[in-house]
C-alpha positions in Angstrom: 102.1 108.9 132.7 103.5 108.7 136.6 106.8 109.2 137.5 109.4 106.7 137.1 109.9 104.3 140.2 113.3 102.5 141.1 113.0 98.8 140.2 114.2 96.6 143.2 113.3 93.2 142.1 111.9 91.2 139.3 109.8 87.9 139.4 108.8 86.0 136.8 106.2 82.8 136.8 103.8 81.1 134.4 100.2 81.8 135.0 98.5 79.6 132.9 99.0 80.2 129.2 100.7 83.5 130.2 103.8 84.7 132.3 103.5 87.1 135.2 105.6 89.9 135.7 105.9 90.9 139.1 108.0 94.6 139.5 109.0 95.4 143.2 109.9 99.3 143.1 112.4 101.4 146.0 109.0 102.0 147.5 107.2 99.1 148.1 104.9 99.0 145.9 104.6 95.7 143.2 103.2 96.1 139.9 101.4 92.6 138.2 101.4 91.9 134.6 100.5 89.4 132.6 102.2 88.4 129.3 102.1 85.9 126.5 104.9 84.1 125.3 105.4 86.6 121.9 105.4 89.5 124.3 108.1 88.1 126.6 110.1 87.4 123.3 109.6 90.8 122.2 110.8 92.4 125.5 113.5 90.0 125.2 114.6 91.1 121.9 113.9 95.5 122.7 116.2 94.8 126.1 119.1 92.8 124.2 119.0 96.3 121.7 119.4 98.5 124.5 122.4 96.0 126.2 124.1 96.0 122.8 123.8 99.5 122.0 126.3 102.4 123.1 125.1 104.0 126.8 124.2 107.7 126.4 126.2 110.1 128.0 123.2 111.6 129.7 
């Protein structure tokens, strides 16, 4: 796996039946994805854990 890149920006659109992701990192680069609906939900959901749960002292 490649090193993680600083996240800048975040776009979001539908595409059809799906949503695109659109990731704009620190260096320029953009990263396209597409997702469905359940996908979105479940991002959703596994980023409203990580909110709610206590920050690590790392």
């Amino acid at each position: 796996m490649s090193a993680a890149k600083k996240l800048v920006r975040i776009l979001a659109a539908r595409s059809g039946d799906s949503i695109e992701l659109a990731f704009a990192t620190a260096d320029g680069d953009t990263v396209k994805v597409l997702a469905s609906e359940d996908q979105i939900d479940q991002l959703v959901d596994e980023l409203e854990d990580i909110l709610n749960s206590p920050a690590d002292d790392d």
